[in-house]
C-alpha positions as CSV (number, residue, x, y, z in Angstrom):
1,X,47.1,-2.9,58.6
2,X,49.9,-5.2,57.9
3,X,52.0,-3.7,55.8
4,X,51.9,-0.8,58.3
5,X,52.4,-3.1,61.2
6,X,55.5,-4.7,59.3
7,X,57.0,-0.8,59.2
8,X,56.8,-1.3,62.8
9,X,58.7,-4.4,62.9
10,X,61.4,-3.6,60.1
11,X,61.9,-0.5,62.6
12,X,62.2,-2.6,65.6
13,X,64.7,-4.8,63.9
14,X,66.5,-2.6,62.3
15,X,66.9,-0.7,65.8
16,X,67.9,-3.9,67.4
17,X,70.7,-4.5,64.7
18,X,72.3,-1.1,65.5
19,X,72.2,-1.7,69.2
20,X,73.7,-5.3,69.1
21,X,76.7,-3.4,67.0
22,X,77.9,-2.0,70.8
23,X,76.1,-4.2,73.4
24,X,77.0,-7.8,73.8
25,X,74.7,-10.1,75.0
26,X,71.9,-9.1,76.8
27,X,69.4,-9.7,74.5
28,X,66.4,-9.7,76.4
29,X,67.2,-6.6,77.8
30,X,67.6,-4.4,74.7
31,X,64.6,-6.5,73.6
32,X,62.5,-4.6,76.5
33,X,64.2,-1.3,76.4
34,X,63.2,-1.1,72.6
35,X,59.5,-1.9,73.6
36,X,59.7,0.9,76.6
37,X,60.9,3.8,73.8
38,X,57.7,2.3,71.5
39,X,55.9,2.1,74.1
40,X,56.4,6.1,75.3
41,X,57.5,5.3,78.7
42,X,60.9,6.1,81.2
43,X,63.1,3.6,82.1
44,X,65.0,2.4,85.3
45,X,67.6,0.2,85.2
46,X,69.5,-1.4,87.7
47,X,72.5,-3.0,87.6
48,X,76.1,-3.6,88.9
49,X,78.6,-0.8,87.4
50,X,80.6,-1.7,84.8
51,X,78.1,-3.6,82.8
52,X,77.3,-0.6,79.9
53,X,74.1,0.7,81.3
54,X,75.4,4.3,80.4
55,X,76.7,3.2,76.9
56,X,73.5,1.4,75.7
57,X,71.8,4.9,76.6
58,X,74.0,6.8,74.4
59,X,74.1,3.9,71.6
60,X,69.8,3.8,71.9
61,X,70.3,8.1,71.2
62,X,72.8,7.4,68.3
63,X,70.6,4.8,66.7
64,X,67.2,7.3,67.0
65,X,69.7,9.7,65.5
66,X,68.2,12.4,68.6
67,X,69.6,14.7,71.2
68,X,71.1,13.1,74.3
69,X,71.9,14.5,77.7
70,X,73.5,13.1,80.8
71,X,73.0,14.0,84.5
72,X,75.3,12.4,87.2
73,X,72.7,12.7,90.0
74,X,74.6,14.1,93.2
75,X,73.3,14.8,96.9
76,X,73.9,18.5,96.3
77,X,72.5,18.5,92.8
78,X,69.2,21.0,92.8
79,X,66.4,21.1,91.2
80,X,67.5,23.8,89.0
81,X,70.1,22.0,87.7
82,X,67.5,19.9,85.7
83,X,65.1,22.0,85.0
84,X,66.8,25.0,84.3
85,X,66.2,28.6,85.9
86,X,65.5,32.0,84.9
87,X,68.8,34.1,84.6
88,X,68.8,37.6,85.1
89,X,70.5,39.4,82.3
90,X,72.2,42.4,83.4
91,X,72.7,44.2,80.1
92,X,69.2,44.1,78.9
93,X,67.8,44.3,82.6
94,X,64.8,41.1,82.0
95,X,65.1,37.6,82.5
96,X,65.8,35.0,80.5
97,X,65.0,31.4,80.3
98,X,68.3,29.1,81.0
99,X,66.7,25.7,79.7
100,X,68.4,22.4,81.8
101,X,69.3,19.2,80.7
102,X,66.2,18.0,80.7
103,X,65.5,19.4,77.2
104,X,66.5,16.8,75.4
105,X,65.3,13.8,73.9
106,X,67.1,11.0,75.8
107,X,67.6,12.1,79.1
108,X,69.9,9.9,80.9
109,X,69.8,10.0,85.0
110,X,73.0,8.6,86.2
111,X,72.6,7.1,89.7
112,X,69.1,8.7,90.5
113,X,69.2,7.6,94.0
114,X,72.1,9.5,95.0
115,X,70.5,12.8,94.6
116,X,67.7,14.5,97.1
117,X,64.5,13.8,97.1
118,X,63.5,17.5,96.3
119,X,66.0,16.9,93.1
120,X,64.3,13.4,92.3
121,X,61.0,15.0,92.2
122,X,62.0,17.6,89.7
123,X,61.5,14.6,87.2
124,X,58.1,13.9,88.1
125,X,56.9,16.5,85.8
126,X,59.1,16.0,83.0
127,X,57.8,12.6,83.0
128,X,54.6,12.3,83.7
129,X,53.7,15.7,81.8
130,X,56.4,16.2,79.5
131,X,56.4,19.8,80.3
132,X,58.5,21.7,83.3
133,X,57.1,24.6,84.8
134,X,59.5,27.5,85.7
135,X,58.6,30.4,87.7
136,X,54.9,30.1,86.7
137,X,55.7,29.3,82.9
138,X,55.2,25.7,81.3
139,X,57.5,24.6,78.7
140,X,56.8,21.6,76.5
141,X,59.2,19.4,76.0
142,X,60.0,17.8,72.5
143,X,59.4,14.0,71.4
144,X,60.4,11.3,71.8
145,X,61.5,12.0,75.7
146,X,62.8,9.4,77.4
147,X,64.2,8.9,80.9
148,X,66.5,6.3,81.2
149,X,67.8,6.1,85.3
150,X,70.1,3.9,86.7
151,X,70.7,2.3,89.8
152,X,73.2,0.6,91.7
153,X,71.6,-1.9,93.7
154,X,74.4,-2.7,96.3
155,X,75.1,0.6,97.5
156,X,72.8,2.2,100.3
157,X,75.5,4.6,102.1
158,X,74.3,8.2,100.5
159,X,71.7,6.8,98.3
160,X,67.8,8.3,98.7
161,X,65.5,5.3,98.2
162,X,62.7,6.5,95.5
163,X,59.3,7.1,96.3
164,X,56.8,4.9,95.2
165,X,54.9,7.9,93.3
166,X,58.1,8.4,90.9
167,X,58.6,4.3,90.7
168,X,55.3,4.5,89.1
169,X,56.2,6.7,86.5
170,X,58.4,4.3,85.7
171,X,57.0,2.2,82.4
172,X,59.7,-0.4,83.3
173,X,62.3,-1.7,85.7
174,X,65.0,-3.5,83.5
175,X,67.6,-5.6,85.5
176,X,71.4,-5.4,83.6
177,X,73.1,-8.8,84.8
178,X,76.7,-9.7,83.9
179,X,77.5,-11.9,81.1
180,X,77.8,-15.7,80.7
181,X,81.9,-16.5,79.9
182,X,81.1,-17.3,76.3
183,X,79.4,-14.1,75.9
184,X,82.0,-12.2,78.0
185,X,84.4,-13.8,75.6
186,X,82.9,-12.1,72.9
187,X,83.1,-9.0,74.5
188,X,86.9,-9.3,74.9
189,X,87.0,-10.0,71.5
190,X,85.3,-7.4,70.6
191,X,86.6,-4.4,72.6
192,X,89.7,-5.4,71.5
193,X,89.2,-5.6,67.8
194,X,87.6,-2.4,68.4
195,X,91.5,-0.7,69.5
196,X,90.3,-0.9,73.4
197,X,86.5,0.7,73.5
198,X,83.0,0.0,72.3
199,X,81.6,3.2,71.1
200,X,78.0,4.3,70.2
201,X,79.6,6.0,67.2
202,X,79.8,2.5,65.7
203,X,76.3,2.5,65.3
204,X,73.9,4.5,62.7
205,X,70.8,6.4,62.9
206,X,68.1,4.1,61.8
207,X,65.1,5.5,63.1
208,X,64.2,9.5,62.9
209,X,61.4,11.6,65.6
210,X,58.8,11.4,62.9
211,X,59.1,7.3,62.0
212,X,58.9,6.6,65.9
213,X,55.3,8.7,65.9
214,X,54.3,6.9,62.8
215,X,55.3,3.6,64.7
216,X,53.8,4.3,67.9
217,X,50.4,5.5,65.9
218,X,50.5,1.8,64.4
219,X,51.1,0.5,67.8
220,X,48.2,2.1,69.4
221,X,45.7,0.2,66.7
222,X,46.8,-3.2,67.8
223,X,43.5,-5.1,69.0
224,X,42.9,-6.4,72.9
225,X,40.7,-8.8,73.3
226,X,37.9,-9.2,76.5
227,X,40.0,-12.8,77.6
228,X,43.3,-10.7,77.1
229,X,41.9,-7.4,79.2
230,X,40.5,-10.3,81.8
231,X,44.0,-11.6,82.3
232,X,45.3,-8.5,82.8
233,X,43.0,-7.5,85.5
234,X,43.6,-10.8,86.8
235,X,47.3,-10.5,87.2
236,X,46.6,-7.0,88.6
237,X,44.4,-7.6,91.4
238,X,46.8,-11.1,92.4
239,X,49.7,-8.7,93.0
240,X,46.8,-7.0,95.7
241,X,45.8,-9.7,97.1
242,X,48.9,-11.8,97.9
243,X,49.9,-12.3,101.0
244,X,53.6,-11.5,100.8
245,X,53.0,-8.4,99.4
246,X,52.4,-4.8,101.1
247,X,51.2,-2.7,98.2
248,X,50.1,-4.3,94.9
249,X,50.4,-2.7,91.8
250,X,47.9,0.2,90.5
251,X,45.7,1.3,87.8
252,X,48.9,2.8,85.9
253,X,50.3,-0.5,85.7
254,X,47.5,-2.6,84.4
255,X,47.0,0.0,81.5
256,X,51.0,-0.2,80.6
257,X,50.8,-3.6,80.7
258,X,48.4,-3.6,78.4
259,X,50.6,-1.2,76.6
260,X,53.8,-3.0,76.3
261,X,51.9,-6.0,75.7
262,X,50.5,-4.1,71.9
263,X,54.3,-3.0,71.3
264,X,55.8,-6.4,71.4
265,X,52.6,-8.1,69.0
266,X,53.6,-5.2,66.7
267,X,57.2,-5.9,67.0
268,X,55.9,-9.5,66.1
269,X,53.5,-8.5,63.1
270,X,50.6,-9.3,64.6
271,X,47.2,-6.8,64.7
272,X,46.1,-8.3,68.1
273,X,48.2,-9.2,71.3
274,X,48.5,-12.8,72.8
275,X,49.0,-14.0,76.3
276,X,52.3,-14.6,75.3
277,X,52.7,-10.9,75.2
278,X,51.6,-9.9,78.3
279,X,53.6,-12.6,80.2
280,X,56.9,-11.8,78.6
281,X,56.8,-7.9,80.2
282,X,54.8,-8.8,83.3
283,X,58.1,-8.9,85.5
284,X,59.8,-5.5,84.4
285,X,56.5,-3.6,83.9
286,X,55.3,-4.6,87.5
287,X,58.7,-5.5,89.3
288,X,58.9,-1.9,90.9
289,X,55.3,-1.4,91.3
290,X,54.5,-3.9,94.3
291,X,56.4,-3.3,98.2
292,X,56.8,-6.8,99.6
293,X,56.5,-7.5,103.1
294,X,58.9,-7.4,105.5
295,X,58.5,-10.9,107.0
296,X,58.4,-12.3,103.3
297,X,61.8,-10.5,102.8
298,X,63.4,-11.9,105.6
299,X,62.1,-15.6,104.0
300,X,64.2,-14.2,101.0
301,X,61.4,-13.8,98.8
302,X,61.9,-11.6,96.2
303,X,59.6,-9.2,93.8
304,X,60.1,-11.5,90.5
305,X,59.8,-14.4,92.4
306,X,56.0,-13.5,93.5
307,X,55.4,-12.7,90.3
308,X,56.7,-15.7,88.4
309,X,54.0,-17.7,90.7
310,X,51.2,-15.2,90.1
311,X,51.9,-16.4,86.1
312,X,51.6,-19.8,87.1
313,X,48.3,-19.4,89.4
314,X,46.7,-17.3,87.0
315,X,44.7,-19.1,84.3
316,X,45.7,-17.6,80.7
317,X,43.2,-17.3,78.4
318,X,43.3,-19.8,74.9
């Protein structure tokens, strides 16, 4: 068990390296997208522009050494543009399957909230499912498949907010934040060492479709314990019963909390998860999962900051 548990975490590191090549700073973040593609789950990141959400997307697809596709969500994008369609083919009078972006590995949805939400909810298959259904006809779609969204979070004027049913889907919500000046500094350097851009061509394939099943099967064997599964449920039913909040988080979210709480003890080399594991992801695995009340919001309480005092109320397990 640990030698195959130490393939996990020579992966993880080795995955890390190639992504620090092209991302400065940001550590915790890359830290927590690498655990969502372990993991198996979609992504949503939000962030100010200009701070390499799209470039870490293509760098993560360069590094797995796996197809990559990009989607700049619009308001008149349809469905069919990420799904695909059937075609008719006028020399050979029959149809014929016109596969969308979607069939990919990496699938990366450019400001999500700009399109419709009929386009939105073409995803909902793709990621809960894996498959898309055309005209009556289910299509798998091939592994790994990860959607990685972005959002802008100070722009409202023709933006769609997402419903809570595809927020779900979401194994994590990461937060992109801009860099401290010595870090920044570094990125000047950098870029400009570099002959003016950061490219994901500087880094290599490190990780293939069949080491990331072999990782994830590793992953899946990591032990929880009663006290661990306890403080889950815990954490779970205090996000429903706090007073500032409107909806608390569901069953989909205690069981990828549990989840993301195996991937990072495997990342660690450990056969059995910690509460140390389940309180480092509690905040992007739960952050878009709970609606706070509009009387807390106008007291300028936020999401992470309910759930930073739900870590500190609940008692964690020794």
């Amino acid at each position: 068990m640990e030698l195959d548990l130490m393939f996990v975490k020579k992966k993880y590191t080795e995955l890390m390296d190639e992504l620090k090549k092209v991302i400065v700073g940001q550590e915790q973040f890359l830290s927590h997208l690498a655990a969502a593609l372990f993991t198996g789950g979609h992504v949503l990141m939000e962030g100010f522009p200009g701070l390499g959400k799209t470039l870490t997307a293509r760098t993560l697809a360069k590094a797995l050494d796996v197809r990559f596709s990009r989607i700049q969500f619009t308001p008149d994008l349809m469905p069919s543009d990420v799904t695909g369609t059937m075609v008719f083919d006028v020399k050979n009078s029959s149809f014929y399957m016109k596969k969308g972006p979607v069939f990919t590995n990496i699938l990366l949805a450019d400001e999500i909230n700009r399109a419709t939400p009929k386009t939105q909810s073409a995803l909902l298959e793709c990621m809960e499912e894996r498959s898309v259904t055309i005209d009556g006809e289910t299509y798998l779609l091939d592994e790994p498949f990860l959607v990685i969204a972005t959002m802008n979070p100070i722009e409202f004027e023709g933006t769609y907010p997402l419903p809570e049913a595809q927020l779900d889907r979401f194994l994590m919500k990461l937060e992109v934040n801009h860099l401290p000046p010595e870090r920044e500094e570094e990125l000047l350097y950098r870029v400009n060492n570099a002959g003016g851009a950061l490219s994901p061509e500087r880094a290599m394939a490190v990780i293939n479709p069949d080491e990331w099943k072999a990782a994830r099967d590793e992953i899946v064997k990591v032990k929880v314990s009663e006290e661990i599964i306890r403080y889950i449920t815990s954490i779970i039913f205090a996000t429903r019963n706090t007073p500032a909040v409107l909806l608390g988080a569901s069953s989909r979210a205690s069981i990828d909390l549990m989840k993301c709480a195996k991937t990072l003890a495997a990342f660690d080399g450990r056969d059995y998860v910690i509460p140390e594991d389940v309180v480092e992801v509690i905040h992007p695995v739960i952050r878009h999962r709970i609606i706070v009340r509009p009387e807390a919001q106008l007291d300028n309480v936020t999401v992470d900051d309910i759930l930073s005092g739900i870590i500190k109320t609940v008692e964690i397990p020794r």
